[in-house]
N, C-alpha and C positions, 0 to 999 in steps of 0.2 A: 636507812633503817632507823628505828625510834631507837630513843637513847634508853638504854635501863640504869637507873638507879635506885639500889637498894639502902638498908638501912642496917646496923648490926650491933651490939656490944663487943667489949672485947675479949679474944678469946685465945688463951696462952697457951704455947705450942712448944713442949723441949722436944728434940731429936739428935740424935748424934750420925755425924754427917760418916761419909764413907770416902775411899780415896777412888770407887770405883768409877763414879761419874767423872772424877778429872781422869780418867784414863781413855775411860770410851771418848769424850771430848778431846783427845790429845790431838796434837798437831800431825801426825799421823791419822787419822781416822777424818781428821776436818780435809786433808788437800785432800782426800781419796774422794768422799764429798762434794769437796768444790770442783774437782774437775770434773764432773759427769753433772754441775748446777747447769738449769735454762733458766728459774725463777728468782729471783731478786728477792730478797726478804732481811727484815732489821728487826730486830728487838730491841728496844732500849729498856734500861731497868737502871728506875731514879732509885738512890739509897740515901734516905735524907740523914746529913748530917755526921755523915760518917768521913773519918779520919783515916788516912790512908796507913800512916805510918803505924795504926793502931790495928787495920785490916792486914796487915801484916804480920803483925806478933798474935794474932788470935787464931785459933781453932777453924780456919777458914779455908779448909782447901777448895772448894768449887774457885772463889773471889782468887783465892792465888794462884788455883790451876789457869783461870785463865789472863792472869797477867804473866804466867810461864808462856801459855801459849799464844799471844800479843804482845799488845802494848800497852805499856804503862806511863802515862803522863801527868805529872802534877801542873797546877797552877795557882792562881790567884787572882781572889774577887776585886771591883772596887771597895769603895766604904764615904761616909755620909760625906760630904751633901749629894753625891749619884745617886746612892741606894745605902740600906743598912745590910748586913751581913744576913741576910734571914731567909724565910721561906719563900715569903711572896717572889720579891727581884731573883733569889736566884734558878725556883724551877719555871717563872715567866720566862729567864735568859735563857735557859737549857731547850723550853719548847718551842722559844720564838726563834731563835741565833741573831738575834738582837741584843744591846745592852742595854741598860735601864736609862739610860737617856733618850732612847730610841719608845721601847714598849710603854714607858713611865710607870711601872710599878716601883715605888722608892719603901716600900715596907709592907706590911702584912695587910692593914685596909684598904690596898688596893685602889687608893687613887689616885686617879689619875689614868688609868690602864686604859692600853690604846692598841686593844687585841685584832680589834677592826685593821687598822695599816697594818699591823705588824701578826700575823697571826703563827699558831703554833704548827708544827710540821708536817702534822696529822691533815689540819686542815687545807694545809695548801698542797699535801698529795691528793684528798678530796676535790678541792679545786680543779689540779691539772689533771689529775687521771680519776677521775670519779669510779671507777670500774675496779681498782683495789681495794682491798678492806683493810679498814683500821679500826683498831681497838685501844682503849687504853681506862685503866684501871688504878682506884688508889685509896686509901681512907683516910683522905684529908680533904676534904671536903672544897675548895678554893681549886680542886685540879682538876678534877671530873664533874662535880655538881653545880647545878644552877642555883646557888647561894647568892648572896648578896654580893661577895667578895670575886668570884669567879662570872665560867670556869674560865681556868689557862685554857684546856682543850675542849672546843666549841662545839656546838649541837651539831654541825655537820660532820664529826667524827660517826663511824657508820654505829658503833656500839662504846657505850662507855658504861663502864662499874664505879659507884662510888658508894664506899664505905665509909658510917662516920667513927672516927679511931680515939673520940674520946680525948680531944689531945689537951682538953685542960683537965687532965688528971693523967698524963704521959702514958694511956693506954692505948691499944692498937687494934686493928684487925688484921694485920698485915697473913696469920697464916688464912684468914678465907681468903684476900687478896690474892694471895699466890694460888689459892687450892682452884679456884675462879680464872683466872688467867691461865694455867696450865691446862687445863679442861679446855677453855679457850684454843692453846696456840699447838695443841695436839690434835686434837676432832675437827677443830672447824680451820678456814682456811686465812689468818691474817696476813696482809702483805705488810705490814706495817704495827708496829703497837708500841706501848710505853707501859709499863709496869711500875709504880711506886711501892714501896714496902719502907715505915717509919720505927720502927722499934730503935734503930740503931741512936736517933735522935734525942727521942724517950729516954733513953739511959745514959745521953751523955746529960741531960736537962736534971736529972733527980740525980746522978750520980759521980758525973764528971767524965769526962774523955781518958782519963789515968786511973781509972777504976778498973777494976773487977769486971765489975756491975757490967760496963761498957763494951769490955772483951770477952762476954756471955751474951750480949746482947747481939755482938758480930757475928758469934759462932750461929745463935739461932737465925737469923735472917741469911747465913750463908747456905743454910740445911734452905730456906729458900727457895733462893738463888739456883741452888741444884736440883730443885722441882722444875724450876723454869726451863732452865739448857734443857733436862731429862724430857721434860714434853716435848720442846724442839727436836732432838733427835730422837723420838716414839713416832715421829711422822710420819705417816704410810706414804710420804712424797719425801723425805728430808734426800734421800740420795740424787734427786732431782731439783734439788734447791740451794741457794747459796746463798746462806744467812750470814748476815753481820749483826755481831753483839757486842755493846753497848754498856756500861756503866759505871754511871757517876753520882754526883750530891750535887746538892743545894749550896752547899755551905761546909765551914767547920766546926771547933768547939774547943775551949778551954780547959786547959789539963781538971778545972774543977767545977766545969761544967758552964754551958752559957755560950750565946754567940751575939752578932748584932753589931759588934766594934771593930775596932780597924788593926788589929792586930794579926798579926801574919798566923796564930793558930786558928781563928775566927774566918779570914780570909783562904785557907787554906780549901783546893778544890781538887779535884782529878778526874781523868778521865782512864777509864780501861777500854780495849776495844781489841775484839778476836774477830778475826774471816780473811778472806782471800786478798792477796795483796799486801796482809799484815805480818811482817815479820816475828817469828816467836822470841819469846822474851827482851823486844825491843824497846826503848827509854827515849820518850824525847821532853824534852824543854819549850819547843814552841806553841802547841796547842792550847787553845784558851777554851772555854765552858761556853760560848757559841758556836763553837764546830761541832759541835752535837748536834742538833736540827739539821746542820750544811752536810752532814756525814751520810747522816739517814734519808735526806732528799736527795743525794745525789746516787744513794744505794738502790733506790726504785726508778730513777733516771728522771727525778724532778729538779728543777732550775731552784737553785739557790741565792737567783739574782738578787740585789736588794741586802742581804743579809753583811753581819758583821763577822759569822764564821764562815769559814772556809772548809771542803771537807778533808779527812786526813788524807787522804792520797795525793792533795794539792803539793805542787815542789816548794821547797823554802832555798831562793834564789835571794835572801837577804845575807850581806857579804857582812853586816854587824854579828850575824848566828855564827860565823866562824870562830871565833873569839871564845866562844866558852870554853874551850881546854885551856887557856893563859891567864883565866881571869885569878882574880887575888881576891886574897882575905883584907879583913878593914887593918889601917896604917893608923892613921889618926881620928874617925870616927868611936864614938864607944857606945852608942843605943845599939849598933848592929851585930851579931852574932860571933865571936868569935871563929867561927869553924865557918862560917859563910863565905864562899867564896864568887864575888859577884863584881866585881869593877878592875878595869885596865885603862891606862892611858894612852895603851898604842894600839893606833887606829889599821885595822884591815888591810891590806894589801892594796895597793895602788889608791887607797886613801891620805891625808895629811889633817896636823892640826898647826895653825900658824897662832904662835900663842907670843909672837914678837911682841901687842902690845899689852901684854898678860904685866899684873901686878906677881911682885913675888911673896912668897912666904902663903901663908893659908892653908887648910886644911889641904895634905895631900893629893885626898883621893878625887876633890874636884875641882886641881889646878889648870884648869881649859878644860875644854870638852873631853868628857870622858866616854868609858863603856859601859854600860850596868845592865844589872836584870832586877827585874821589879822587886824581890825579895831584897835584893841589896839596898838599891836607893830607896825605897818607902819607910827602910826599918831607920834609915839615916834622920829623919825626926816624922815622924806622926800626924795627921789630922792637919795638914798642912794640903791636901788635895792632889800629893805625890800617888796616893793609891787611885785616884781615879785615872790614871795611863793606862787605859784598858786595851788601845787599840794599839799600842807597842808588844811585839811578840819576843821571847826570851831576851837578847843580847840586845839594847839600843843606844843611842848617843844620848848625852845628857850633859846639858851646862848649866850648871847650879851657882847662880853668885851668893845663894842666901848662905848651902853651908859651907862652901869658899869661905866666908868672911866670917865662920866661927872661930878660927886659928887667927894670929896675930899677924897681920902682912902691908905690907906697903904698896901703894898703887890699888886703879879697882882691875874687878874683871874684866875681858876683852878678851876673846880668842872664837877663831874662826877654823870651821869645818869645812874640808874641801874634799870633792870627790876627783876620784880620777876624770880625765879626758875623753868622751866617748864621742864616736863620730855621730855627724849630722850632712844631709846635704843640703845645701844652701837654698833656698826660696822654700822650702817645708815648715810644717807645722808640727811641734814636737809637745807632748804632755808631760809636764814633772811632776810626780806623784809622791806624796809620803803622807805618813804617819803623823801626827805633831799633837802635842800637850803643854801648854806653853799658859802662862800666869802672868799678867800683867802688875806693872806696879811702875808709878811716876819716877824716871832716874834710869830706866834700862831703855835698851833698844836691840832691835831682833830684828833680822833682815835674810831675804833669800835674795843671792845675788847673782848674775851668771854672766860668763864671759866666752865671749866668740874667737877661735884661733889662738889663743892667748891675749887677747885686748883687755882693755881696762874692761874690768867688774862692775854690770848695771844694775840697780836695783828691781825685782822684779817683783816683792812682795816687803811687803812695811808689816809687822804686827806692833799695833796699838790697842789692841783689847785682850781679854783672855780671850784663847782658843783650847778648849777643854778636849781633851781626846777626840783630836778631829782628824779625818779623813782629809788629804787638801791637796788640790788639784789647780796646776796653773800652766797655760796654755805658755807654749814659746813659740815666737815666731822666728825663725830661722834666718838670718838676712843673707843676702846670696853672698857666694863666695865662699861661707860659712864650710867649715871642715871639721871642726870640732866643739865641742861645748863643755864646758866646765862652770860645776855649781858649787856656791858658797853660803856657810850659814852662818851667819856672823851675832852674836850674842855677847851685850857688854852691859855692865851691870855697877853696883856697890851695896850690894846687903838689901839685894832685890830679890828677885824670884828666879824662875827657873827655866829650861825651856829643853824639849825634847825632840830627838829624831827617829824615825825607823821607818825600813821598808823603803828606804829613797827608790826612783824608779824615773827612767828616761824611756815612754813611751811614742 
């Protein structure tokens, strides 16, 4: 179908919202729904720039009804040199489920954008089932319109609405946006769509995130929000379909307004998500802001191969995600939160850390390898390229000789990660899979090691260069005889850099 784009001013919308659409929506009225769905269907709805902790304390019941009835996940962005905190890299991330090393949008000019490999979700359900419709709508011109800048979502989307929201002057269109997409996703038939609405952004830019201004701005975009669900369920089909919804941001914002830097308010992201399979008012920690494209193609039974998210019903079989009920507050760091509770130094269950030839004394929290989650070790010092561990998901390993050696200690770093024993059969070919973020610098040395039956430890990877949030895969050849395998990560340093684990995997 030809794509429509329009054109519009902007045009201000009070309403006060009602508790009665989070009722009809309740998790009661959804299974009743989902059990009698044959059809597949996602909504996603981007809400630029909005702050969750903020969506919480405001006038928002549709946005909290359905974090009552789902899930609610937070997370966090990288920050420069990957991308800046902003528009462009983070609704590229959200519609590609790629990271900005991947799509290369690294800020709002958009270059570099490499929508061609990497393309937005719309498009690649177009691709694989051309026979779906998708829609997707917004008044910001870079998401739906053929501007200089764009779009994220590509002329083979079957229908796209683009409104322009005036955004250098923080105005909006966001209630035609919605009046338009609910007429939409009511009368006609989408299997698929994306909905942007920006006001929330607008008021954190002229007013601050700890305003007023900011939690009037969430109430109106939630009044919304509840046009959108309220069309989905006006469906003359909705008891016949099993919709999953969807919504998240771009980004965060500082309590006084402003994003773009690497600060954990700036970096701050979430995702909400209501439908079948989603437990009511469930909380997790592991989900990152490219599981959104991997969520919504895997909801119409499109392959998410390729991508950096995963969708949510994927298992988290990582034994570091254990750990978050023991984790601790900061000991000896003091950039990090006091109330933050984000690192341990005992390793998971049938894990070890051999920190025999460890220096002693030095910062507490990273005397060998440790446990963190991104919120804890990023805030541990700044603009150092800790925030770009994009592809570590909540709880991972971490051995840091730089802020080791801020404390006063004798000897250098030196301590090794060891995984339990799993078996292998002998003359087979095994894959060892992880995570890794690792920062080079002359003086350290990083090594993956592995040992057969218990034998001496060979080396089976050397890092000598950065490896920036890499995916990393290394064939084992099994030698016969062979009964079990055990891997080693060995990282030793003196006021060097850093190096990271997650997701370790014996396939």
């Amino acid at each position: 179908m030809p794509t429509a784009v329009l054109s519009g001013r902007t045009l201000a919308v009070a309403a006060t919202a009602t508790a009665l659409l989070a009722t009809a929506l309740g998790a009661t009225a959804a299974t009743a729904g989902e059990s009698a769905a044959t059809t597949d269907k996602v909504l996603v709805i981007g809400i630029d720039g909005a702050v969750l902790d903020r969506v919480k304390a405001a006038n928002a019941p549709h946005l909290n009804g359905l974090m009552a009835q789902g899930l609610t996940a937070r997370s966090t962005l990288y920050a420069n040199p990957m991308a800046a905190t902003s528009s462009g890299p983070g609704w590229s991330t959200i519609a590609t489920g790629v990271w900005p090393d991947k799509h290369g949008v690294k800020d709002n000019s958009f270059t570099g954008k490499n929508y061609t490999a990497h393309p937005d979700f719309l498009t690649r359900i177009e691709n694989a089932k051309p026979s779906l419709n998708t829609y997707a709508a917004a008044d910001w011109e870079p998401i739906t319109s053929t501007d200089q800048n764009g779009p994220i979502f590509s002329a083979k989307v079957d229908k796209r609405l683009s409104l322009k929201g005036d955004r250098d002057g923080y105005g909006n269109e966001d209630p035609k946006i919605a009046a338009a997409a609910a007429t939409e996703l009511r009368d006609q038939n989408p299997d698929a769509a994306f909905v942007y609405l920006g006001e929330i952004d607008a008021a954190g830019h002229s007013s601050g995130a700890a305003s007023q201004a900011y939690l009037n701005a969430v109430a109106r975009v939630d009044v919304l929000v509840g046009k959108l669900l309220t069309a989905v369920q006006s469906r003359p089909t909705y008891a016949q379909e099993n919709w999953k919804v969807l919504v998240t941001t771009d980004h965060g914002h500082t309590s006084g307004g402003g994003h773009g830097g690497s600060s954990i308010a700036e970096r701050g992201t979430f995702v909400i998500a209501r439908g079948a399979g989603i437990p009511a008012g469930s909380v997790r920690d592991d989900v990152r802001l490219a599981d959104v494209a991997a969520t919504a193609l895997a909801h119409v039974g499109v392959s998410g191969a390729g991508l950096d998210g995963v969708p949510l019903n994927a298992p988290d079989n990582d034994p570091f995600d254990t750990l978050r009920p023991v984790l601790q507050a900061r000991v000896d760091e003091t950039g990090i939160p006091a109330a933050t509770k984000g690192f341990t130094r005992t390793p998971p269950a049938g894990w070890s850390v051999d920190n025999s030839k460890m220096g002693t004394g030095g910062v507490t929290e990273w005397a060998g390898w440790a446990f963190a989650t991104d919120e804890f070790w990023s805030q541990s010092q700044r603009d150092q390229w800790r925030e770009l561990n994009v592809r570590s998901r909540d709880v991972f390993a971490v051995a840091d000789s730089d802020e080791w050696d801020d404390k006063s200690h004798t000897g250098t770093f030196d301590s090794t990660l060891i995984t339990p024993k799993w078996p292998v059969a002998g003359g087979s070919t095994k894959t060892l899979s992880f995570q890794t973020h690792y920062r080079q610098e002359a003086g350290q040395t990083a090594q993956v090691l592995v040992s057969y039956n218990g034998g001496a430890p060979a080396v089976v990877k050397n890092y000598t260069a950065d490896a920036v949030a890499k995916a990393e895969s290394i064939a084992l050849q099994v030698p016969a005889g062979a009964t079990d395998v055990q891997v080693r990560f060995r990282y030793s340093g003196d006021n060097n850099w850093y190096w990271t684990v997650d997701d370790v995997r014996l396939g």
